[in-house]
C-alpha positions as CSV (number, residue, x, y, z in Angstrom):
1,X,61.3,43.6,-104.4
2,X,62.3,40.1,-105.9
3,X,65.7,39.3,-105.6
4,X,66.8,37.3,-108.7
5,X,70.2,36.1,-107.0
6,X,71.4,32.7,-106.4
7,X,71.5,30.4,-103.7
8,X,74.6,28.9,-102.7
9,X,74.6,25.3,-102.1
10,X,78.0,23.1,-101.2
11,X,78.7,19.5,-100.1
12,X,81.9,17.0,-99.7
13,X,80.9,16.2,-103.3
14,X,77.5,14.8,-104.8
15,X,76.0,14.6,-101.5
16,X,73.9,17.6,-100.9
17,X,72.3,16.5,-104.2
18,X,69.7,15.1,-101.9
19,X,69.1,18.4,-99.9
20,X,68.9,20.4,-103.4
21,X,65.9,18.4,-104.4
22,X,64.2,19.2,-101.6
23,X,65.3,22.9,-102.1
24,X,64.2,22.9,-105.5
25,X,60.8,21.0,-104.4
26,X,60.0,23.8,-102.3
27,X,61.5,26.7,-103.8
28,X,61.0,26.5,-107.3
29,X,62.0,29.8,-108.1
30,X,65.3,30.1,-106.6
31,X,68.0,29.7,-108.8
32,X,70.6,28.0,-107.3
33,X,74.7,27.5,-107.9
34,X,75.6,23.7,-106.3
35,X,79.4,23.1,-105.3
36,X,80.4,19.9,-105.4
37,X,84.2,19.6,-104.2
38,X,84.5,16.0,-105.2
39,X,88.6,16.6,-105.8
40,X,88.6,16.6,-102.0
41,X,86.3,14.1,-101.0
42,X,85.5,12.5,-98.4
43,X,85.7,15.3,-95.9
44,X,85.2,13.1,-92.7
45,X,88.6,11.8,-93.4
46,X,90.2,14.9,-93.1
47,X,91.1,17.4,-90.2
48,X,88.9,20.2,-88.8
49,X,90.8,22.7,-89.9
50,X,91.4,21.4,-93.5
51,X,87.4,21.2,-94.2
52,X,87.5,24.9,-92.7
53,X,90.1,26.1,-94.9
54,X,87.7,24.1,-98.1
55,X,84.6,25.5,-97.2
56,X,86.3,29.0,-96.8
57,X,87.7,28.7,-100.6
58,X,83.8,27.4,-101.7
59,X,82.0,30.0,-99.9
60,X,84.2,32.9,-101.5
61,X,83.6,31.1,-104.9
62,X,79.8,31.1,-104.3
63,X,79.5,34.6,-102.8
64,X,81.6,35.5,-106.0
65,X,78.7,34.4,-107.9
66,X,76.3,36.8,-106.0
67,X,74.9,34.1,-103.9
68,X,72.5,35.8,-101.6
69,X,72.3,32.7,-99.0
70,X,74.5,30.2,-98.7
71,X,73.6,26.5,-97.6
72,X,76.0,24.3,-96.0
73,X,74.6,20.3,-97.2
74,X,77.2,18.7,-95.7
75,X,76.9,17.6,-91.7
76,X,80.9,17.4,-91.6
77,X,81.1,20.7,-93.1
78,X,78.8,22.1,-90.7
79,X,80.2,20.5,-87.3
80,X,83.6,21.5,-88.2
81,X,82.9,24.9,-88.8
82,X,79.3,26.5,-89.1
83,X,80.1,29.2,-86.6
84,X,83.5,30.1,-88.9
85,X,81.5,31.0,-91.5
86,X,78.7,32.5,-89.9
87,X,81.4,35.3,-88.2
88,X,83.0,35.8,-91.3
89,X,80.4,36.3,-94.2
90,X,77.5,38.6,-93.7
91,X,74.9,36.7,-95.8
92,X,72.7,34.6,-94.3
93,X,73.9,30.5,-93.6
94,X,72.1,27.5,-93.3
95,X,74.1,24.9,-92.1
96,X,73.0,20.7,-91.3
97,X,73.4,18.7,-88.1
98,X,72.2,15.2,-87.4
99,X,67.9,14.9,-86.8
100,X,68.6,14.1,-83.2
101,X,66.2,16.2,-82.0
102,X,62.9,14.5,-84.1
103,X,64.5,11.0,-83.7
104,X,63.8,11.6,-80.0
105,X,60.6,12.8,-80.7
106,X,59.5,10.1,-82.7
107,X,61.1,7.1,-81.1
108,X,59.2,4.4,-79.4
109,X,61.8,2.6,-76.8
110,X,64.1,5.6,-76.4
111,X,66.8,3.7,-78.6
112,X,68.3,5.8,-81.5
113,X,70.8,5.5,-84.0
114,X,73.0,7.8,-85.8
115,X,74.7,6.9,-89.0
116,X,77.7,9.5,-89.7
117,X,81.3,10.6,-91.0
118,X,83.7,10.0,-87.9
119,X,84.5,13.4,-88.2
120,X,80.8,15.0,-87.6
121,X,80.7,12.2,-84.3
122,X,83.7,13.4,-83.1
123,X,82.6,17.0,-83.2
124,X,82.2,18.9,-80.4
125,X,78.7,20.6,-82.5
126,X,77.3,16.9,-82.3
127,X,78.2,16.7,-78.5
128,X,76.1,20.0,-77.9
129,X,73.3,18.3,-79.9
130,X,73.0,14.8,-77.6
131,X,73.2,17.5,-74.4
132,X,70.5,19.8,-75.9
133,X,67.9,17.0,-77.7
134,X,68.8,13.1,-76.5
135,X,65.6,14.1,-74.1
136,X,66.7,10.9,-72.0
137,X,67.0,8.6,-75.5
138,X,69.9,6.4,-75.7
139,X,71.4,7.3,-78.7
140,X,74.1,5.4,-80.5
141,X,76.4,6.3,-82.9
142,X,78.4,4.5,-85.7
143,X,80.5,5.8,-88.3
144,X,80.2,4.4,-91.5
145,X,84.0,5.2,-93.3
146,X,83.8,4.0,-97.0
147,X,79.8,5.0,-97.8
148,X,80.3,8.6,-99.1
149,X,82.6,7.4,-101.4
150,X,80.5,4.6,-102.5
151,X,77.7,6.9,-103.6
152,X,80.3,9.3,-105.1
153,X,81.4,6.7,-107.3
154,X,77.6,6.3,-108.4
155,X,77.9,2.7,-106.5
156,X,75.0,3.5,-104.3
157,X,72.7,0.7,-105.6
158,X,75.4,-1.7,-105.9
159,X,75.8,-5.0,-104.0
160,X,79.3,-4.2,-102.3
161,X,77.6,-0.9,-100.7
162,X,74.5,-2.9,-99.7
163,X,77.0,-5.5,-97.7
164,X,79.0,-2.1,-96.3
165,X,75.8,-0.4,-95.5
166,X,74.9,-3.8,-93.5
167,X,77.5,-3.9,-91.3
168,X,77.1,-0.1,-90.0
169,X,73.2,-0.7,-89.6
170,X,73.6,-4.4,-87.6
171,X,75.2,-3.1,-85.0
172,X,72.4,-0.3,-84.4
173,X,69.9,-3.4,-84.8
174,X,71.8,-5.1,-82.0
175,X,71.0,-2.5,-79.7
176,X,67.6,-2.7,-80.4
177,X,67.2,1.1,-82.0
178,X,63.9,2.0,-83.4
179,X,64.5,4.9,-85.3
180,X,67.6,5.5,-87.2
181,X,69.4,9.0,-88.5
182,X,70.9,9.7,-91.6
183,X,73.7,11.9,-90.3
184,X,75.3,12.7,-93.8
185,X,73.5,14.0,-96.5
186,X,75.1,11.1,-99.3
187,X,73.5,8.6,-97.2
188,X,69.6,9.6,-98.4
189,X,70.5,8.3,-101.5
190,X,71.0,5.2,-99.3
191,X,67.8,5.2,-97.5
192,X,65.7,2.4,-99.1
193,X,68.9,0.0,-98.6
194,X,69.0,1.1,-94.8
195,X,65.1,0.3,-94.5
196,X,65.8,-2.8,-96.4
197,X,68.5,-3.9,-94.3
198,X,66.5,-2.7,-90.8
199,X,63.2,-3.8,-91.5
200,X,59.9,-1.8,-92.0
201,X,59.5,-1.3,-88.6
202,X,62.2,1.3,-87.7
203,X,61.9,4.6,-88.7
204,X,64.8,6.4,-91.1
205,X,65.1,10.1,-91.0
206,X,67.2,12.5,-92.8
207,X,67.0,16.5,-92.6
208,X,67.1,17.2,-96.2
209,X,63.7,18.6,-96.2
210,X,64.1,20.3,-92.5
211,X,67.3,22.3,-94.1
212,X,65.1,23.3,-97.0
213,X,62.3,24.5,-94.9
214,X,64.7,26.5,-93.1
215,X,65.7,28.1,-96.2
216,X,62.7,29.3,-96.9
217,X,62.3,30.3,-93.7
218,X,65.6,32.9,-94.0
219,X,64.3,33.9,-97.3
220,X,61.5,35.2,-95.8
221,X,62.6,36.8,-92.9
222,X,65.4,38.4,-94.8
223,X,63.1,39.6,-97.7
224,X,65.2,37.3,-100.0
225,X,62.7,35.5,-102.0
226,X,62.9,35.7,-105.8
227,X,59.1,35.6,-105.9
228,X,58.7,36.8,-109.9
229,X,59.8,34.2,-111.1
230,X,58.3,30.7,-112.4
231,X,61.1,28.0,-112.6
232,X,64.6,28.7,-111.3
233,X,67.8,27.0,-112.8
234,X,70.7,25.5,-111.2
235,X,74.4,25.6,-112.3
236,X,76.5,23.1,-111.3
237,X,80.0,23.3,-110.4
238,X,83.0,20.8,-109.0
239,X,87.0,20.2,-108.4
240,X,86.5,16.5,-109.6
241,X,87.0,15.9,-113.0
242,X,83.8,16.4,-114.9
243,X,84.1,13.0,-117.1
244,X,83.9,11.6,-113.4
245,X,81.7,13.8,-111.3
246,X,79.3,15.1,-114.4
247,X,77.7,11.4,-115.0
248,X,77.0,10.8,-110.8
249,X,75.5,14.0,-110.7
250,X,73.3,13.0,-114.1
251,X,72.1,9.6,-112.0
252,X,71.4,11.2,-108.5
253,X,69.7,14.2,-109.6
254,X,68.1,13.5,-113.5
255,X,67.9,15.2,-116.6
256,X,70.8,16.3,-118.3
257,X,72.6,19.2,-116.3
258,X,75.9,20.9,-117.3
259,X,78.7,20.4,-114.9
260,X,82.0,22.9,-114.5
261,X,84.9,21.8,-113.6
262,X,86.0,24.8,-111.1
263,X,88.8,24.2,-109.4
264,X,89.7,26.1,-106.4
């Protein structure tokens, strides 16, 4: 049997816009609810414990909706407390880490780097990744404070965040890495600056597409798939004001979508 229920999708704020496209890309069907909380953005400045008790509040609001699976878009999110949620909710949850494991793969010298919130670096989730996946790699990481709120702001084109951007990617380039990651899912939105600034030669990945692959990989195995039907819709929701939030969201994802203000 189809199942016509949502998908629940949440992020720091506008962020996880750029693993929804790749959602709805491959997963036309799906209707999907997206939670930006852009009141309480940026998450990597904040605690463990305070993103834990935020992504709690979101994922009750989502499963309140009748979200079937939720999705975590947001790394800092997920390295603080993936395992939290999974113990606590009985739906099924994707969650994101860093693309260590194919920058590895795909690297030439063994020299990668890792763009991310200090808070997913600092994680222990991301120390478990290097042991499992650096395969031998150097891999170097930089946080890069001030970017999420840069592309929150709808600044992500702008010349102030292409002179940010540059000093987080330099010092990657000074190691000589060949193959950098996109450890935060606002920073896609960022991607052609970062090949700009590094040159055609090094490789830029993000997981946007790996996460939705995954998805449709639990919405198989879990007989989740709303297979009857032809286009799906999306309902977007955030704690930022909508006269803010509502016209970011309008630029980073298209058309003309309705945005709730829903705070929680």
């Amino acid at each position: 049997m189809p199942d016509s229920r949502p998908i629940g999708v949440f992020d720091s704020g506008v962020g996880g816009l750029s693993v929804l496209k790749e959602m709805r890309r491959l997963h036309p069907r799906e209707d999907i609810i997206y939670y930006a909380d852009s009141a309480h953005c940026p998450y990597g400045l904040k605690k463990p414990e305070e993103i834990v008790a935020r992504s709690l509040k979101i994922c009750d609001f989502l499963l309140s909706r009748g979200s079937k699976l939720l999705v975590v878009a947001c790394n800092t999110a997920s390295v603080a407390g993936l395992d939290i949620y999974r113990q606590k909710y009985s739906v099924p949850i994707v969650g994101m880490e860093p693309a260590v494991k194919p920058a590895t793969a795909v690297t030439r010298n063994g020299r990668v780097g890792v763009l991310a919130t200090g808070v997913t670096l600092a994680g222990e989730r991301f120390s478990s990744l290097l042991e499992r996946y650096q395969n031998g790699s150097d891999v170097y990481s930089q946080p890069c404070p001030g970017l999420v709120e840069m592309v929150e702001t709808g600044c992500h084109d702008s010349p102030d965040t292409a002179r940010a951007l540059k000093r987080y990617v330099d010092p990657l380039l000074e190691r000589d890495v060949d193959t950098i990651v996109l450890g935060c899912t606002h920073y896609p939105f960022l991607k052609e600056m970062v090949q700009s600034i590094a040159g055609p030669d090094i490789t830029i990945i993000d997981t946007g597409e790996a996460v939705a692959r995954q998805v449709g990989r639990v919405l198989s195995q879990y007989g989740l798939g709303n297979i009857e039907r032809e286009k799906g819709l999306e309902l977007f929701h955030t704690s930022g004001e909508t006269g803010e939030v509502g016209p970011v969201i309008k630029k980073l994802w298209g058309g003309n979508p309705k945005v709730t203000h829903t705070p929680l």
